[in-house]
C-alpha positions as CSV (number, residue, x, y, z in Angstrom):
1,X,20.7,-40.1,22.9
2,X,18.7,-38.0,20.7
3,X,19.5,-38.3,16.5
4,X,21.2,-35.4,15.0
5,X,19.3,-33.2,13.2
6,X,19.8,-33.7,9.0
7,X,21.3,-30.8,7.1
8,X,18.1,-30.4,5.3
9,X,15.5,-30.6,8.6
10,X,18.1,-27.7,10.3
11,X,18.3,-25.5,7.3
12,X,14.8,-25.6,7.4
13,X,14.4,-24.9,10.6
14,X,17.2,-22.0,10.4
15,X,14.9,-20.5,7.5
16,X,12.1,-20.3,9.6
17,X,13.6,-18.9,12.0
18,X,14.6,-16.0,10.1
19,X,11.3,-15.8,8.5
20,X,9.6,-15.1,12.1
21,X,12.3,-12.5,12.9
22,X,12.2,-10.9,9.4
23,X,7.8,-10.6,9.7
24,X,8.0,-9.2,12.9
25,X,10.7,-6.8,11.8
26,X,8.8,-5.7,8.9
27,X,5.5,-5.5,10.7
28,X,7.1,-2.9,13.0
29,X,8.3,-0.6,10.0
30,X,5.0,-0.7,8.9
31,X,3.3,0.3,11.8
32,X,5.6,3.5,11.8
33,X,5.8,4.0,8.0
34,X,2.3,4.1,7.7
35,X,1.7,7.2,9.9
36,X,3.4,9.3,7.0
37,X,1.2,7.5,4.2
38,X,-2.3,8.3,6.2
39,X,-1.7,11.4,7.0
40,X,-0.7,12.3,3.0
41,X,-3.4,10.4,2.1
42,X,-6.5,12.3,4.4
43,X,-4.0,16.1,4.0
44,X,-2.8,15.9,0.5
45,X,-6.1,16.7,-1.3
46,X,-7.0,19.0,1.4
47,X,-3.9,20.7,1.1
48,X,-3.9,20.7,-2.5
49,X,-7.3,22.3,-2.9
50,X,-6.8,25.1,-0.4
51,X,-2.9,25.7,-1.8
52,X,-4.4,25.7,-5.4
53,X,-7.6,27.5,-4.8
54,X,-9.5,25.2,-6.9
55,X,-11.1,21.9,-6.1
56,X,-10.9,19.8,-9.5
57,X,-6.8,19.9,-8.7
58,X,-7.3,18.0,-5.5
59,X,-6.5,14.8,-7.3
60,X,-2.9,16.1,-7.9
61,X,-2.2,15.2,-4.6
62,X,-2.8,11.5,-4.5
63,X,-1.8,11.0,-7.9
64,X,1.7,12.6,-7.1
65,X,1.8,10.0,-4.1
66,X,1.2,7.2,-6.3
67,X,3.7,8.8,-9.4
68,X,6.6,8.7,-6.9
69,X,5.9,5.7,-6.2
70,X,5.9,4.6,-9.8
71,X,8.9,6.4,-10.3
72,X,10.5,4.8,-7.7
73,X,9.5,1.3,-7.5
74,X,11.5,-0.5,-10.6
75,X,15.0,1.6,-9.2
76,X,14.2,0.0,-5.4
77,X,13.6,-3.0,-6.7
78,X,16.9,-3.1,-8.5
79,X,18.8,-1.8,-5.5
80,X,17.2,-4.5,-3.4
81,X,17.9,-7.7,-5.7
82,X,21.4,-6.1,-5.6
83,X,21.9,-4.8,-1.8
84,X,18.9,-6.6,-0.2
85,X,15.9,-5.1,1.4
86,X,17.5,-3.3,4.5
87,X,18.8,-0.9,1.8
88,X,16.0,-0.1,0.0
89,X,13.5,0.3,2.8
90,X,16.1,2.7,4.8
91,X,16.3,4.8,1.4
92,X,12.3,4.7,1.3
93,X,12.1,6.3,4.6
94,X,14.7,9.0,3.9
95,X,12.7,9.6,0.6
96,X,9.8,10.3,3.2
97,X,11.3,12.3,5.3
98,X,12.5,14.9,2.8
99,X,9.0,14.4,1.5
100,X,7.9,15.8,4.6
101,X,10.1,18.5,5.1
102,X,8.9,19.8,1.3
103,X,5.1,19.9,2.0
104,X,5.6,21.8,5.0
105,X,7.5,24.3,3.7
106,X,5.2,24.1,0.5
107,X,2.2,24.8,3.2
108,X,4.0,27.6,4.8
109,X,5.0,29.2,1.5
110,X,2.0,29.2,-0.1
111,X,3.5,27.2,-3.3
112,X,1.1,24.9,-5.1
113,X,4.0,23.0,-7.3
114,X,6.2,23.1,-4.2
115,X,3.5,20.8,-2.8
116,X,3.5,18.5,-5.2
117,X,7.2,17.8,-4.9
118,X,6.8,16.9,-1.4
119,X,4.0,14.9,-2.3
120,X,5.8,13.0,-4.4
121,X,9.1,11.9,-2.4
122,X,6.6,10.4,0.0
123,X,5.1,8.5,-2.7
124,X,8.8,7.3,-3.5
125,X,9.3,6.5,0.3
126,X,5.6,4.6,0.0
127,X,7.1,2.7,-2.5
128,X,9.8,1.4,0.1
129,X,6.6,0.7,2.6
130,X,4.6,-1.4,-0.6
131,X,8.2,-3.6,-0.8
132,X,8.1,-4.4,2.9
133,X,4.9,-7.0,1.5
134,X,7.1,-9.0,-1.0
135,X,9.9,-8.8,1.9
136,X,7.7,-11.0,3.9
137,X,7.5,-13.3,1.3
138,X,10.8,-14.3,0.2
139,X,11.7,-16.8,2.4
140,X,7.8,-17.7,3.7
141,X,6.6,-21.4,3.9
142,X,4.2,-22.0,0.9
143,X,1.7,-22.8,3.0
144,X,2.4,-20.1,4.7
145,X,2.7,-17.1,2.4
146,X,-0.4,-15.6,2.1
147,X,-0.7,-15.4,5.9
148,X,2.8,-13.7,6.8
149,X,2.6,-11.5,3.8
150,X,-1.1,-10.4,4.8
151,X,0.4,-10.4,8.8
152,X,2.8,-7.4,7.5
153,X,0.2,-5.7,6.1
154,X,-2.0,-5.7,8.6
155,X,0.4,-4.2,10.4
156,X,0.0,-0.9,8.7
157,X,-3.2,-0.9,9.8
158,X,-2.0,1.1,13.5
159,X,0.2,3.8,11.7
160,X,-2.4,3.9,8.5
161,X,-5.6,4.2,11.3
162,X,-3.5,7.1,13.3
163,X,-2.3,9.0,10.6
164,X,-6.0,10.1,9.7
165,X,-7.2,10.4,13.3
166,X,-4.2,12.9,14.3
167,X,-5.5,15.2,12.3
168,X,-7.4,17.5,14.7
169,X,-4.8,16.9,17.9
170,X,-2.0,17.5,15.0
171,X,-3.8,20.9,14.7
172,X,-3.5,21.8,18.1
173,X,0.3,20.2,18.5
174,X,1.5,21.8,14.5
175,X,-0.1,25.1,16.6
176,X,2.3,24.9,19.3
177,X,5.3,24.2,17.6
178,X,4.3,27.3,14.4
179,X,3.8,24.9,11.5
180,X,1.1,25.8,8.9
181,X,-2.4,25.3,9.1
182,X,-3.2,21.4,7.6
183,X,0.0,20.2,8.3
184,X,0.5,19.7,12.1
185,X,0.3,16.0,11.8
186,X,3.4,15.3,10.1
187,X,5.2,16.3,13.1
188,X,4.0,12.8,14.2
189,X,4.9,11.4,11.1
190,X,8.7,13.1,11.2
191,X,9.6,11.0,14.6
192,X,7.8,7.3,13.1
193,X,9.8,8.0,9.7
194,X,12.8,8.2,12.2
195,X,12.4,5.2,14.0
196,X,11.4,2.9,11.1
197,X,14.7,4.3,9.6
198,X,16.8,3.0,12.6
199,X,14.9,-0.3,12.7
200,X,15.8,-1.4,9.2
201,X,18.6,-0.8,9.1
202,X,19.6,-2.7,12.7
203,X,17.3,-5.1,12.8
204,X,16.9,-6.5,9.9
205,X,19.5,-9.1,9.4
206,X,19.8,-11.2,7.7
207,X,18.9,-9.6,4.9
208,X,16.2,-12.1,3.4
209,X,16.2,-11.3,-0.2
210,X,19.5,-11.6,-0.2
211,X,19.7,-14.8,1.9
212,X,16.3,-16.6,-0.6
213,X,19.1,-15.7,-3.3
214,X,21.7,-17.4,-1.6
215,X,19.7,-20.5,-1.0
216,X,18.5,-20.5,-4.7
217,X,21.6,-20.6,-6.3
218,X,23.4,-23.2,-3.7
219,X,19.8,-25.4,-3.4
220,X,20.3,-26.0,0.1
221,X,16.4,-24.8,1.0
222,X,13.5,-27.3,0.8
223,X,11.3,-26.5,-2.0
224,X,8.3,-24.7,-0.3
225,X,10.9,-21.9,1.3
226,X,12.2,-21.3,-2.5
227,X,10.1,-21.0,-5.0
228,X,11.5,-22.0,-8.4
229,X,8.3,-21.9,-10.8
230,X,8.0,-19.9,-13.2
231,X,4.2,-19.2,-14.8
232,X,4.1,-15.7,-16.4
233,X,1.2,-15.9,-17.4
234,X,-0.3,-16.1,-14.1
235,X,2.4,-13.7,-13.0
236,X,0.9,-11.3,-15.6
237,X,-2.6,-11.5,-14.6
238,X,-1.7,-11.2,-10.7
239,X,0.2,-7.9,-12.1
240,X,-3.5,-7.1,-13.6
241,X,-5.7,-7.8,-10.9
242,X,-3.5,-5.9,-7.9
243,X,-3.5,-2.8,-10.2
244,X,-7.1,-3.0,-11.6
245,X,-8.1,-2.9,-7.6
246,X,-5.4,-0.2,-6.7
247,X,-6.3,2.0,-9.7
248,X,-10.3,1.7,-8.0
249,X,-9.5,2.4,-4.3
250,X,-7.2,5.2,-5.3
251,X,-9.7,7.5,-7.4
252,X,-12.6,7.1,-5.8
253,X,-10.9,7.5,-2.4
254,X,-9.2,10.2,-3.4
255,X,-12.1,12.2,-4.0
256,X,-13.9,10.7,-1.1
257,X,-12.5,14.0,1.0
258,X,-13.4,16.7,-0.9
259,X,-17.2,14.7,-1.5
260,X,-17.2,15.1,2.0
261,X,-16.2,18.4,2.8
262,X,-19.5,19.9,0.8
263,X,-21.3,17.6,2.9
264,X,-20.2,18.3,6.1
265,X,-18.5,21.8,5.4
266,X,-18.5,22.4,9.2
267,X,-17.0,19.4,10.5
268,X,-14.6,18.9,7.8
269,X,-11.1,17.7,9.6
270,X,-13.4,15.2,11.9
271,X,-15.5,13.8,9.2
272,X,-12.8,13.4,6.7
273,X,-10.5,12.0,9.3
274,X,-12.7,9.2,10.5
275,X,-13.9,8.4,7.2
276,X,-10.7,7.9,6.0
277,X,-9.2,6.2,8.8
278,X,-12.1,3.4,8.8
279,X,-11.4,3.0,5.0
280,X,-7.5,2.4,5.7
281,X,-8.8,0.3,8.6
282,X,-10.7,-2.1,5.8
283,X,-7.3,-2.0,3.4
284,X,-5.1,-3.6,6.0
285,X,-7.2,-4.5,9.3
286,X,-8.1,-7.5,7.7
287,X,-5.1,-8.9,6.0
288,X,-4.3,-11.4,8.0
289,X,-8.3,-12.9,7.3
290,X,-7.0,-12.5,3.2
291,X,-4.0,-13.9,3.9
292,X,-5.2,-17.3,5.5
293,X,-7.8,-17.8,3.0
294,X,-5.2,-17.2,-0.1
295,X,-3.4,-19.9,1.4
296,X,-6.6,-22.3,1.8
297,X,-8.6,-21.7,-0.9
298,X,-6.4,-20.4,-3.4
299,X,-5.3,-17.3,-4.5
300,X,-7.2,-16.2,-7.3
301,X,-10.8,-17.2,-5.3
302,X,-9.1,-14.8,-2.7
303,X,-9.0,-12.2,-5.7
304,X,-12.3,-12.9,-6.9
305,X,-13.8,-11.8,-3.3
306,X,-11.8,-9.0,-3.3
307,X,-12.8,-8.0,-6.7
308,X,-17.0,-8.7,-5.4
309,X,-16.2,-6.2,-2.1
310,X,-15.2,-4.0,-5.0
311,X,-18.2,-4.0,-6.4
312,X,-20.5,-4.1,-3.3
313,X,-18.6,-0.7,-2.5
314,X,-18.9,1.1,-5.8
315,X,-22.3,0.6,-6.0
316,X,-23.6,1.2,-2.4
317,X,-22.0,4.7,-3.5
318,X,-23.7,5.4,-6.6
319,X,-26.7,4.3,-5.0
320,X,-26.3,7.0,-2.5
321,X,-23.6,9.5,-2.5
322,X,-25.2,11.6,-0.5
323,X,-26.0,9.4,2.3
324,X,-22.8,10.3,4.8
325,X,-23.6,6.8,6.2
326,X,-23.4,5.6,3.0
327,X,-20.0,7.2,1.9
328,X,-18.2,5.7,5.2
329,X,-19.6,1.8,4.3
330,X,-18.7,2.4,1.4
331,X,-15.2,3.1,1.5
332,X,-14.5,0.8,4.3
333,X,-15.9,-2.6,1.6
334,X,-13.5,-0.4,-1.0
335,X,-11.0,-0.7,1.4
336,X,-11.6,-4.4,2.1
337,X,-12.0,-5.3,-1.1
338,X,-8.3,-3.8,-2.2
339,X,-6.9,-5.9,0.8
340,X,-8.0,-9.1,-0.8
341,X,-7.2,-8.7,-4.1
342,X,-3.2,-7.2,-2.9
343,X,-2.8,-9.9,-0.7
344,X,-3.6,-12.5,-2.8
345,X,-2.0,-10.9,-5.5
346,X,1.3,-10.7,-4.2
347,X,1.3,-14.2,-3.5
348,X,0.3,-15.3,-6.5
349,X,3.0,-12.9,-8.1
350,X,5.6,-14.5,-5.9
351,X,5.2,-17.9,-6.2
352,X,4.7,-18.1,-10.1
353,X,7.9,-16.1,-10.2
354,X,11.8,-17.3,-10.3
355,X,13.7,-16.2,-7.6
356,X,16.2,-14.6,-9.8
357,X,13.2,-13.1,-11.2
358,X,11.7,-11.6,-8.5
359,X,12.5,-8.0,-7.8
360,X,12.3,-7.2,-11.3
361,X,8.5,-8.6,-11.5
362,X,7.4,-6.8,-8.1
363,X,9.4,-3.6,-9.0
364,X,7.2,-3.9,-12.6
365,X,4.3,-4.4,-10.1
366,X,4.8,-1.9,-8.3
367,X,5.2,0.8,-11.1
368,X,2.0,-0.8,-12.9
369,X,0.2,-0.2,-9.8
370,X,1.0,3.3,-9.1
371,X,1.2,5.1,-11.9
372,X,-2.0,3.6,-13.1
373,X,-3.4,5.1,-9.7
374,X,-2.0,8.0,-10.5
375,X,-3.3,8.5,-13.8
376,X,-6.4,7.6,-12.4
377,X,-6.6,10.2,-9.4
378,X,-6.0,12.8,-11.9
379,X,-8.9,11.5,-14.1
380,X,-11.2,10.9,-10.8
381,X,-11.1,15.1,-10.1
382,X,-11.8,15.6,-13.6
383,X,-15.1,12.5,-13.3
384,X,-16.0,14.1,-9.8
385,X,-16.2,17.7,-11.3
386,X,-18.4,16.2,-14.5
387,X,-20.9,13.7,-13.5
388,X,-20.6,13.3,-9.5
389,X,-19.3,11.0,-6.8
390,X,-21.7,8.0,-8.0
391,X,-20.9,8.5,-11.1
392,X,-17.2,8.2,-10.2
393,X,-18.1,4.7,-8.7
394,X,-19.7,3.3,-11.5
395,X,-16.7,4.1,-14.2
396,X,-14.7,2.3,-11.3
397,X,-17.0,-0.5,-11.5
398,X,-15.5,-1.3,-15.3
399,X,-12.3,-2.0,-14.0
400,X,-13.7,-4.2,-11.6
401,X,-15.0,-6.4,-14.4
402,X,-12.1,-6.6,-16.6
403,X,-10.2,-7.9,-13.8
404,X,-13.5,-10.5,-12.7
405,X,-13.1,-11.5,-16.8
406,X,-9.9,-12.5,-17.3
407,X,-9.2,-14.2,-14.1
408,X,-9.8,-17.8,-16.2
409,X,-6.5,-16.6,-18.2
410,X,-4.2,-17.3,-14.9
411,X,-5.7,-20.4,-14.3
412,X,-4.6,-21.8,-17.6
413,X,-1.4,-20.1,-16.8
């Protein structure tokens, strides 16, 4: 006769458990929530620049994305250490879906500011999507928590990868059903946004912010489910880092469409859309590969290589920003690089963090992130319209060293 299982070996089993339905879960609502974010991300300058008439506003668009994001990410946060995640991812996608609604109408109208309102209320559902990465960590395995976070956001990778490339048949499909010109895509977007919504909100239970909480306060997990560390100054450095890289692959992507629609002025929709679509391929295709090496080799050497794919990008641009070639390699490293340094960053974020603490840190995160990005988009048009798309990369390229400098800091932390 087999031995009963202790308390401790079946609560740990029971938490792992509902760590493998919780990633696949998540995984799923990213795969459909990121449809909506690649589409804003390859239309939003477009759009902005035709609406506007004027190319240095361009920026506004991804900057709005990453405001309402910022605006949004403390309050989620909030809502989620008090209602759990299910809550404040279903309230994401409903953000995006209004979002939606606004830019077409915006589009069809004719109205600039109108635009920008859509813009941002999908930023503020993004910020719902850029939870679903600290969801996969609350109840992970510590060896094990690079990997499933970077698992869920690899799994953006499909809906981040389709948005841009439904571009040209979202033309022909937004033609069919009268939408404006620029916008057909988001009819795609509209029926993911759906579905996500439904999935969080039946799927994803037990709620596992809610449930690490739980097992925090009663001390029934093993240690390397809950976390109870807290190191802020590493915490404060992983805040850094993940921002530093965001702030870089936001303004110079940003830009990267309008740098390409003077080079390739009759191709626009397909250059622009594969361009950005192997970019967003290099942010989340290779996760997973971030993820694993976080957990072997540590989480700051994880950052570092992020931070030197950073570089490698930024540089092969202002070498030649002219080169179309050039452009696409280049923004897939930028791409790559901002993968590493998120991944690892999260993790690092997470475990040097109190559970109690938790939302509040990654909602702080969160805001950091984006409305630094924001900022920076806005600066980016202004850069682009002064001294060029190379010399864009290499003001980026200072961030890239502050965050390279002061990564001893988090090791003494």
């Amino acid at each position: 006769m087999m031995p009963a299982a202790s308390p401790v070996t079946g609560e740990a089993a029971e938490i792992a458990r509902v760590q493998r339905r919780t990633v696949r879960v998540l995984a799923a609502g990213q795969v459909l929530g990121g449809i909506a974010f690649g589409a804003t991300v390859s239309l939003g300058a477009l759009l902005a620049a035709d609406l506007s008439g004027q190319d240095a506003l361009s920026g506004l668009a991804t900057a709005s994305v990453t405001l309402g994001a910022s605006l949004c990410a403390i309050p989620l946060a909030r809502l989620a250490a008090r209602r759990g995640r299910r809550v404040a991812l279903t309230l994401g996608n409903l953000f995006a879906l209004v979002g939606i609604a606004v830019v077409i109408t915006a589009a069809s109208l004719r109205l600039f500011p109108l635009l920008i309102v859509g813009v941002i209320l999908i930023g503020a559902g993004n910020a719902g999507n850029l939870q679903s990465r600290f969801a996969a960590t609350d109840l992970a395995d510590t060896g094990r928590r690079g990997r499933d976070l970077g698992t869920v956001v690899w799994a953006t990778t499909v809906g981040a990868v389709a948005g841009p490339l439904l571009l040209t048949p979202g033309e022909a499909v937004g033609e069919l059903l009268g939408m404006p010109p620029l916008t057909g895509s988001y009819a795609f977007s509209i029926v993911a946004q759906i579905a996500a919504f439904v999935l969080y909100l039946t799927a994803l239970r037990p709620d596992p912010l809610l449930t690490a909480q739980r097992l925090a306060q009663s001390g029934e997990a093993r240690r390397e489910h809950i976390v109870e560390t807290d190191r802020p100054v590493a915490a404060r450095y992983a805040i850094f880092a993940v921002a530093g890289s965001h702030v870089v692959m936001a303004s110079v992507m940003a830009m990267t469409p309008i740098h390409l629609a003077h080079l390739a002025p009759d191709h626009v929709t397909l250059v622009v859309g594969t361009t950005i679509a192997l970019h967003v391929f290099g942010m989340y295709g290779l996760s997973p590969v971030f993820g694993v090496l976080a957990d072997r080799v540590g989480r700051i050497a994880t950052i570092m290589l992020g931070q030197a794919l950073l570089a490698a990008s930024l540089v092969l641009a202002a070498v030649a920003p002219d080169a179309q070639v050039a452009v696409v390699v280049a923004l897939f490293l930028l791409g790559a690089g901002w993968s590493a340094a998120t991944v690892a960053g999260a993790a690092l974020l997470t475990e040097s963090t109190l559970t109690a603490l938790r939302p509040r840190r990654q909602g702080i995160s969160d805001t950091v992130m984006t409305f630094s990005a924001a900022v920076g988009a806005v600066l980016a048009g202004l850069v682009l319209a002064w001294i060029g798309y190379g010399g864009l990369a290499l003001v980026a390229l200072v961030i890239v060293v502050a965050v390279t400098v002061l990564a001893p800091y988090a090791r003494r932390g």
